[in-house]
N, C-alpha and C positions, 0 to 999 in steps of 0.2 A: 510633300510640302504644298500648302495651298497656299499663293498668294494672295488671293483675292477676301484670306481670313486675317493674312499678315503680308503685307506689302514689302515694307520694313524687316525681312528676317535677321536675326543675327548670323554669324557666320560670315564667308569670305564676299561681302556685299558692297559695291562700289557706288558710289552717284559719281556719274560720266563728268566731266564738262564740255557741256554745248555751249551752242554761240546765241540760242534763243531756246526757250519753252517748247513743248515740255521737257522735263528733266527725265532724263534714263539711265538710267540703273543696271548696275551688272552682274549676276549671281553668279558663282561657281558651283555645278552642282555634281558634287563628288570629285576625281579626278578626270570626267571622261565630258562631261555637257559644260559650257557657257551659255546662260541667259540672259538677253539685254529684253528689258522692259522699262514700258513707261506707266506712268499711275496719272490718271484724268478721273473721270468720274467713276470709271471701270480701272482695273489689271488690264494692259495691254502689251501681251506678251510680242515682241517686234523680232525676235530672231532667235534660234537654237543650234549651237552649231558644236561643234566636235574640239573641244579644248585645243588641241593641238594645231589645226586651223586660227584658232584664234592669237595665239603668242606667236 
């Protein structure tokens, strides 16, 4: 998956809520990775971590 073709994917995709800008976003990718990113004028990917870590 490229985000920086599709920001916006479908699939298990959250918008966080923060307390200020910018907005970050949270993919699920597969059972095993969690991605939080934020979208500015680039994809900026801010963390990758190990599903299980994350819950």
């Amino acid at each position: 998956m490229e985000l920086k073709e599709d920001p916006f994917p479908g699939g298990n995709r959250e918008k966080l809520e923060c307390p200020h800008p910018p907005a970050v976003y949270r993919l699920h990718i597969g059972r095993s990775f969690t991605v939080f990113y934020v979208i500015e004028s680039i994809v900026k990917i801010e963390k990758i971590m190990a599903i299980e870590k994350v819950h």
